[in-house]
Every structure is written in C-alpha cells, then in structure tokens.
N, CA, C and O atoms as a GROMACS GRO file, in nm:
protein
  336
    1UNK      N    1  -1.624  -0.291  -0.437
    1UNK     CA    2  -1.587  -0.238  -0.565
    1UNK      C    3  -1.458  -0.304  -0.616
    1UNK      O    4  -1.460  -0.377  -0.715
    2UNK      N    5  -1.361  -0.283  -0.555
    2UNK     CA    6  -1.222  -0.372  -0.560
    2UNK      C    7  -1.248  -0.529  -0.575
    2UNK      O    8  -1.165  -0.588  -0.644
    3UNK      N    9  -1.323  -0.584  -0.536
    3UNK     CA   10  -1.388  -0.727  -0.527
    3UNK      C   11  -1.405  -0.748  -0.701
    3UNK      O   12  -1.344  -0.804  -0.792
    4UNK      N   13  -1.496  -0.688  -0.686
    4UNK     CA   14  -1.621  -0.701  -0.837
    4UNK      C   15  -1.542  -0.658  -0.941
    4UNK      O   16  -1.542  -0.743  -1.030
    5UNK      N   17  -1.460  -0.540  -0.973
    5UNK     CA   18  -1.363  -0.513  -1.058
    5UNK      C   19  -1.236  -0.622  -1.104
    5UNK      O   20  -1.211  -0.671  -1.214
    6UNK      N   21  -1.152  -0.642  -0.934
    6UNK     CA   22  -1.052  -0.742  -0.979
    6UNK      C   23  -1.112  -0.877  -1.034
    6UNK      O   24  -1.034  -0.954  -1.092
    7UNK      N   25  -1.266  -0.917  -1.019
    7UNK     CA   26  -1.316  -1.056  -1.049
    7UNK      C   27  -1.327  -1.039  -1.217
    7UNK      O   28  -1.296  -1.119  -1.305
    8UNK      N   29  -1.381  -0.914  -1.224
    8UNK     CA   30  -1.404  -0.912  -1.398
    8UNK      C   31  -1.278  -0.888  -1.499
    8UNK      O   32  -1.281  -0.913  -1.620
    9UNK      N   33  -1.174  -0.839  -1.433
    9UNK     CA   34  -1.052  -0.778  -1.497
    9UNK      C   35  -0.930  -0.833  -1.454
    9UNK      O   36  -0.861  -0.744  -1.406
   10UNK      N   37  -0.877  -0.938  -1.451
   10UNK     CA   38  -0.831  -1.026  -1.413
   10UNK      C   39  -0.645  -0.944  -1.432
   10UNK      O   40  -0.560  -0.935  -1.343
   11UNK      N   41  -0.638  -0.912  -1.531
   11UNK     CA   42  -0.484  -0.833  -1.562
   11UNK      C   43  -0.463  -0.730  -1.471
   11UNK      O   44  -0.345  -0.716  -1.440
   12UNK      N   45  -0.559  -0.638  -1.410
   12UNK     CA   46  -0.530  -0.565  -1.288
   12UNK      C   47  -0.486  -0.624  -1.138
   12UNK      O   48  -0.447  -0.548  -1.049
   13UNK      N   49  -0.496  -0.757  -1.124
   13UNK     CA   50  -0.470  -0.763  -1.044
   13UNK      C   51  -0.285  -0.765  -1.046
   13UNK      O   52  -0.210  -0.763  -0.948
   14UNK      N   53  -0.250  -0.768  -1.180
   14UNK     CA   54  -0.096  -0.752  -1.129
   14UNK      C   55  -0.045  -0.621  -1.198
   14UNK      O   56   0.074  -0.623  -1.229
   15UNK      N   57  -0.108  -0.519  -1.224
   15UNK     CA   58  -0.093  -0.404  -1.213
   15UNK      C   59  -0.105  -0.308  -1.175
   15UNK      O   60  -0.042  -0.210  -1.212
   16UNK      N   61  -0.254  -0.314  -1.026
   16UNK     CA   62  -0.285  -0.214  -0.954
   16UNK      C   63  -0.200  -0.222  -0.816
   16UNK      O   64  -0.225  -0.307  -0.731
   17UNK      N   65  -0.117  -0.145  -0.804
   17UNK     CA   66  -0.056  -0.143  -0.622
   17UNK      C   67  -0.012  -0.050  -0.550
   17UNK      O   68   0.079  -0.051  -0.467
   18UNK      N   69  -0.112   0.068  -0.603
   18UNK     CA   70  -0.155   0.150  -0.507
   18UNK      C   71  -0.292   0.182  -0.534
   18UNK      O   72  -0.333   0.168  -0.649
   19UNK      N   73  -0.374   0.225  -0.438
   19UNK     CA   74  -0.557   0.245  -0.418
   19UNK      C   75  -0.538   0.370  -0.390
   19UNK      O   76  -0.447   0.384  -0.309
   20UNK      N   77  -0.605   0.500  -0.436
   20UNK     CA   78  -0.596   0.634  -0.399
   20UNK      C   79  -0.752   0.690  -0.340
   20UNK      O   80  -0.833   0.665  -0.430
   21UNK      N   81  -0.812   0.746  -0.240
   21UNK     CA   82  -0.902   0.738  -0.215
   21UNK      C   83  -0.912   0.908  -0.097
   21UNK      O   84  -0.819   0.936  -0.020
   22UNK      N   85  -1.010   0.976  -0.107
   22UNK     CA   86  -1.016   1.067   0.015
   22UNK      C   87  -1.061   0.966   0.111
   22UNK      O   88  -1.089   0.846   0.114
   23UNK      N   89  -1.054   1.092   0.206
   23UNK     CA   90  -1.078   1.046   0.332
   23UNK      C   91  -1.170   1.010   0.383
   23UNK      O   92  -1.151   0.954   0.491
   24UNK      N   93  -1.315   1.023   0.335
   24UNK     CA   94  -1.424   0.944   0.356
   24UNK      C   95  -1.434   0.774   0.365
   24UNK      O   96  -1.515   0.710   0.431
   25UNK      N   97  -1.325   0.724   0.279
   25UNK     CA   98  -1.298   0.621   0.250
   25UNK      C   99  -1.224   0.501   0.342
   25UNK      O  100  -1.220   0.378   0.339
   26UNK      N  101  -1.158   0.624   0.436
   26UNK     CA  102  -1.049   0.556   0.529
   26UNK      C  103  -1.164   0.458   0.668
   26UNK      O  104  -1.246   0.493   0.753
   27UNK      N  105  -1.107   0.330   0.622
   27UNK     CA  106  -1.158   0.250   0.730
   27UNK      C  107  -1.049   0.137   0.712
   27UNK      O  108  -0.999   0.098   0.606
   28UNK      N  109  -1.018   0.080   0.883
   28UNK     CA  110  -0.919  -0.079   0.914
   28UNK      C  111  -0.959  -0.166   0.824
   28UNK      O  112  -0.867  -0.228   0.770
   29UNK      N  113  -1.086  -0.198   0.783
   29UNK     CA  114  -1.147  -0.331   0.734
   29UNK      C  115  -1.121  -0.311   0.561
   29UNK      O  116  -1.111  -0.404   0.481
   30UNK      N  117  -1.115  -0.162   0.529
   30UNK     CA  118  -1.083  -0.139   0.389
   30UNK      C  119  -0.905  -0.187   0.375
   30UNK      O  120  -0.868  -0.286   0.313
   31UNK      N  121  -0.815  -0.094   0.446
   31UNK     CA  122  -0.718  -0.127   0.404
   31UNK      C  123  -0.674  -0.281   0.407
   31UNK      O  124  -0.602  -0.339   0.326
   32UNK      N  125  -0.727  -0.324   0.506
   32UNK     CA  126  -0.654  -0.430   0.589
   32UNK      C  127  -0.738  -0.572   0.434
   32UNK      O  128  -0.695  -0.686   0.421
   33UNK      N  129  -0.858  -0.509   0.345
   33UNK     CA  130  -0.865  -0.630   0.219
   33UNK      C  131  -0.758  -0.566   0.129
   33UNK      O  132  -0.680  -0.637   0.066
   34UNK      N  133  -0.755  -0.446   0.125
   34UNK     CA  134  -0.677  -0.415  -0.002
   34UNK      C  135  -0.543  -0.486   0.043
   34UNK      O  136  -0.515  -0.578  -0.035
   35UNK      N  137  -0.439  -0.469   0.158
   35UNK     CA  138  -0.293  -0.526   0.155
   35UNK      C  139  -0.354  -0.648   0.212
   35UNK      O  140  -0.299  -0.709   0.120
   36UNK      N  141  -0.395  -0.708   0.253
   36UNK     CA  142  -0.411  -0.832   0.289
   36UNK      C  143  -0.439  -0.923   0.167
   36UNK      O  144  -0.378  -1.029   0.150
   37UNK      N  145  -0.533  -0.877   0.085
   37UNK     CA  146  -0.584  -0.975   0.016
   37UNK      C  147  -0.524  -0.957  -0.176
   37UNK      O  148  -0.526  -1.055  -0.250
   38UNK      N  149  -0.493  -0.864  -0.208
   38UNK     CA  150  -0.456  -0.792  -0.320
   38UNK      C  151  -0.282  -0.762  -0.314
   38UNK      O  152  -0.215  -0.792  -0.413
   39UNK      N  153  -0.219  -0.707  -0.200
   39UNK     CA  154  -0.109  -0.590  -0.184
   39UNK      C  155  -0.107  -0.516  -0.267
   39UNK      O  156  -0.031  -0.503  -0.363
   40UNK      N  157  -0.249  -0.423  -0.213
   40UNK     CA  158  -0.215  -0.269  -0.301
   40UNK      C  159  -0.200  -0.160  -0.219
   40UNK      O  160  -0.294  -0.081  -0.229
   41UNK      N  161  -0.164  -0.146  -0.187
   41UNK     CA  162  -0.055  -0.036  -0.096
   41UNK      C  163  -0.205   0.098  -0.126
   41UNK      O  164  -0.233   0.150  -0.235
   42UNK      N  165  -0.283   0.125   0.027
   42UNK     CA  166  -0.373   0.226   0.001
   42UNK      C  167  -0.327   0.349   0.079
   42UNK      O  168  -0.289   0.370   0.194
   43UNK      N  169  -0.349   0.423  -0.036
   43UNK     CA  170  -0.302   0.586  -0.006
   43UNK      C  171  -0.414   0.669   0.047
   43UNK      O  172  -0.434   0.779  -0.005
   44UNK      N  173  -0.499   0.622   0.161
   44UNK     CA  174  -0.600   0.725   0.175
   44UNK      C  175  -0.578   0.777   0.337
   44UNK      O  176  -0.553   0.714   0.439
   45UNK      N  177  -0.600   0.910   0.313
   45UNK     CA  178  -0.564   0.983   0.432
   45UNK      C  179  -0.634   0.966   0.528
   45UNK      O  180  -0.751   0.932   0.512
   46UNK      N  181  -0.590   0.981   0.633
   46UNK     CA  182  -0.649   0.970   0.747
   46UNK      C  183  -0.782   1.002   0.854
   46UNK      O  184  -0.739   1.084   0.934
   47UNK      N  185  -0.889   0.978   0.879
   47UNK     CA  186  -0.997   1.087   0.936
   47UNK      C  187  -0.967   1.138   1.044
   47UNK      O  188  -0.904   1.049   1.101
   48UNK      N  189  -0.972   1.232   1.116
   48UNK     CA  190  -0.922   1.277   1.259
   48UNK      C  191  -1.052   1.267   1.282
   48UNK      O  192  -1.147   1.344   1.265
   49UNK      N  193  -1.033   1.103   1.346
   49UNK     CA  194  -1.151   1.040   1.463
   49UNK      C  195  -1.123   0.997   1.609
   49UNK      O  196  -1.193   0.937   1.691
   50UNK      N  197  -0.998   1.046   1.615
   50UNK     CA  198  -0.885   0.936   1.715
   50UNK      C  199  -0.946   0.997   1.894
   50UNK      O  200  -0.902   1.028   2.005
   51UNK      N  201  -1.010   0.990   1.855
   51UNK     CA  202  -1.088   1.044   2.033
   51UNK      C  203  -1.054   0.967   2.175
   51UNK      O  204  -1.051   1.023   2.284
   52UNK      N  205  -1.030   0.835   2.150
   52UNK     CA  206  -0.945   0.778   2.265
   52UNK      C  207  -0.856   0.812   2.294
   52UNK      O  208  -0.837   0.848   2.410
   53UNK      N  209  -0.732   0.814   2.170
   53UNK     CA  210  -0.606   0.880   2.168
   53UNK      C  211  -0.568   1.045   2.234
   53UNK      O  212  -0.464   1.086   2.286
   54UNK      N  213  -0.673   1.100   2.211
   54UNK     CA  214  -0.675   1.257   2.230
   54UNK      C  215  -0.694   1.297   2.340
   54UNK      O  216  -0.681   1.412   2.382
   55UNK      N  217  -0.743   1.160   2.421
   55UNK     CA  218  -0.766   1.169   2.582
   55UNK      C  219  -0.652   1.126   2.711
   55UNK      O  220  -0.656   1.128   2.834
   56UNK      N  221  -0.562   1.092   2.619
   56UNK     CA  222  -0.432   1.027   2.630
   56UNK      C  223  -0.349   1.128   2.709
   56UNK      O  224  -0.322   1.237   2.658
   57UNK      N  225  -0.303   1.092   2.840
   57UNK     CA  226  -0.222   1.195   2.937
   57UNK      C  227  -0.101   1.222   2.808
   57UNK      O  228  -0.122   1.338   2.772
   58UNK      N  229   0.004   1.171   2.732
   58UNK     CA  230   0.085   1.182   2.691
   58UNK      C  231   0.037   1.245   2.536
   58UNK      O  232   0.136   1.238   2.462
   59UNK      N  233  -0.064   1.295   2.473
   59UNK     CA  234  -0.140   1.328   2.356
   59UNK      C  235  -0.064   1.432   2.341
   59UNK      O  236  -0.030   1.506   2.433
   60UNK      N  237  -0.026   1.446   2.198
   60UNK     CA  238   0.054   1.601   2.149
   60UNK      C  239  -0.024   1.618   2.036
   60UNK      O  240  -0.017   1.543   1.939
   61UNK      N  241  -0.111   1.733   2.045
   61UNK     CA  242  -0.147   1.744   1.918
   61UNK      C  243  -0.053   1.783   1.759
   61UNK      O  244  -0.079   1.775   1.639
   62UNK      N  245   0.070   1.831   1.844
   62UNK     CA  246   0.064   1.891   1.737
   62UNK      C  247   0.180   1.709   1.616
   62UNK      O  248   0.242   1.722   1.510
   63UNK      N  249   0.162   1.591   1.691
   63UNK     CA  250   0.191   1.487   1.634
   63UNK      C  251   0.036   1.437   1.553
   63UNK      O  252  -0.082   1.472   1.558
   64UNK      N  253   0.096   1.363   1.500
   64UNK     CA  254   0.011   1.277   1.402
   64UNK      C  255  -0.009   1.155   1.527
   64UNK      O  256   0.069   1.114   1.613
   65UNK      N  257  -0.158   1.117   1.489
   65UNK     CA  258  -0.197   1.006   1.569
   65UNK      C  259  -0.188   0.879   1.499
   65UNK      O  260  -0.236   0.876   1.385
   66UNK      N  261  -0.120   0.741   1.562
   66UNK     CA  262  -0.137   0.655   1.439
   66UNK      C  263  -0.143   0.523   1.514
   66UNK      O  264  -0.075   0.518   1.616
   67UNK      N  265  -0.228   0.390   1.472
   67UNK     CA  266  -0.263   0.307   1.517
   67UNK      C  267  -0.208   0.166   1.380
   67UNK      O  268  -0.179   0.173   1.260
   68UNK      N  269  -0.218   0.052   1.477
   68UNK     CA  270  -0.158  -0.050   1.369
   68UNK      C  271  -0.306  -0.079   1.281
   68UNK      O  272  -0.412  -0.069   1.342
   69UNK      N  273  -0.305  -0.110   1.160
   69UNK     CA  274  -0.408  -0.147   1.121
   69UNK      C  275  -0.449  -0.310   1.167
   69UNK      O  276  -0.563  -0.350   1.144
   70UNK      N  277  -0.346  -0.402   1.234
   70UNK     CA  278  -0.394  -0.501   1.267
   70UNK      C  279  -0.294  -0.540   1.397
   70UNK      O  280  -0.181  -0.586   1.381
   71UNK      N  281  -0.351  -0.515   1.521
   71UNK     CA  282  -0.257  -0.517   1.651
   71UNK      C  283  -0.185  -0.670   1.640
   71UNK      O  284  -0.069  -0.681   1.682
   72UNK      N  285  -0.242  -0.767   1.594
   72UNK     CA  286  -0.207  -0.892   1.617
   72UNK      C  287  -0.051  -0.922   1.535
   72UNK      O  288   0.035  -1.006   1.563
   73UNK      N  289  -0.055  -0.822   1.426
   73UNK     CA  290   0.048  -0.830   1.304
   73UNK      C  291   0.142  -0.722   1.359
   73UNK      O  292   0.104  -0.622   1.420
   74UNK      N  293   0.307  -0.764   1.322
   74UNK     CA  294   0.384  -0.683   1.324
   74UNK      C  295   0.423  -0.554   1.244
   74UNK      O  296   0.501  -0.462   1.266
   75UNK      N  297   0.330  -0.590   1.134
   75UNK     CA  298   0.343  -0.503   0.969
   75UNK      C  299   0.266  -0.384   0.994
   75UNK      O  300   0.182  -0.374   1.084
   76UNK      N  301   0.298  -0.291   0.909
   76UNK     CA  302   0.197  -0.160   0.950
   76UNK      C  303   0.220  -0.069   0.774
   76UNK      O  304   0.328  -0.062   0.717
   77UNK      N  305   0.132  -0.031   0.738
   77UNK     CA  306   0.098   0.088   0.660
   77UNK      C  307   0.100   0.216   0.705
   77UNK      O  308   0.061   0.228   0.821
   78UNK      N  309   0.133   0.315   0.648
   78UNK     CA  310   0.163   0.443   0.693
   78UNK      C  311   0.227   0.518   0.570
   78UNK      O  312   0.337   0.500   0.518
   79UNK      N  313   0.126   0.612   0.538
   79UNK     CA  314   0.109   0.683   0.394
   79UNK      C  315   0.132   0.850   0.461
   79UNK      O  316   0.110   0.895   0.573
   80UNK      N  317   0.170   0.895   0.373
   80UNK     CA  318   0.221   1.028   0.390
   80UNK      C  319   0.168   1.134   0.232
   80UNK      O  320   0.175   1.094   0.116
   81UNK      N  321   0.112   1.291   0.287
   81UNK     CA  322   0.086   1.325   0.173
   81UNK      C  323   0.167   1.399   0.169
   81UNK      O  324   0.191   1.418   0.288
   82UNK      N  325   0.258   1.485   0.090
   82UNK     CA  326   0.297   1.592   0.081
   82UNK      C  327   0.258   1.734  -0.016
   82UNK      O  328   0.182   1.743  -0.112
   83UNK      N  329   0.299   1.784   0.017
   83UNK     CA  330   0.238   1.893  -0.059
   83UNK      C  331   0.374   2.026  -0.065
   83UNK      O  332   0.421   2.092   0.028
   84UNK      N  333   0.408   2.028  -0.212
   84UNK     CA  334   0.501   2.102  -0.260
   84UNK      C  335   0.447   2.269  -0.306
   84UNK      O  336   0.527   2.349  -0.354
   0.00000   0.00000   0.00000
C-alpha cells in the first residue's frame, strides 16, 4: 500500500513521517520498509506474541517485551502510546 501510494503521489514522500496503524498491522518486515526505505517513523503497537521471551528465566511480566527490529543494526524504533 505504502509502495503503490508513494509511486503515484510523489509529494508525500516528503511529507509523510509517521505511519499510524493498529496492531494487526505490526510486523519486522513492515516497519523495517517503512524506516528503511521511506523514514517514516511507524507508530503501531505492539502484538503480545513474544512467546520465546516469556519463557525466559529472567521474564517480568509486568515489563514490556522488546526486540531490535534488525539484530544486525545498531538503530532501534520504539513507540510508546500514552493515554491521558
């Protein structure tokens, strides 16, 4: 979708830089085109899928679980929602 949009609309690409999305949406291979290939900073929350993690002698639930989106890279994303 991001592909096919930025190809036809050429002025978004230097005005979109953030992606807002639920959580259905959240996948490595999504964020990792949006800042990799665009830098649009994606705001989509997290799925609590982390089942390796949760098996983890040191696991606290009551922390947030969080993984690099690309182990090889030093850079990392990490979005926060709040709610007032």
């Amino acid at each position: 979708m991001i592909r096919e949009l930025y190809g036809q609309e050429t002025a978004l690409k230097h005005r979109g830089k953030e992606f807002s999305a639920d959580r259905g949406l959240d996948s490595g291979p999504l964020k990792q085109m949006l800042w990799g290939e665009y830098q649009i900073r994606p705001l989509i929350n997290t799925r609590a899928l982390w089942s390796e993690e949760k098996q983890a002698p040191d696991y606290d639930p009551q922390q947030p679980i969080r993984r690099l989106l690309d182990p090889e890279k030093t850079d990392n994303i990490l979005s926060f929602i709040l709610a007032f």
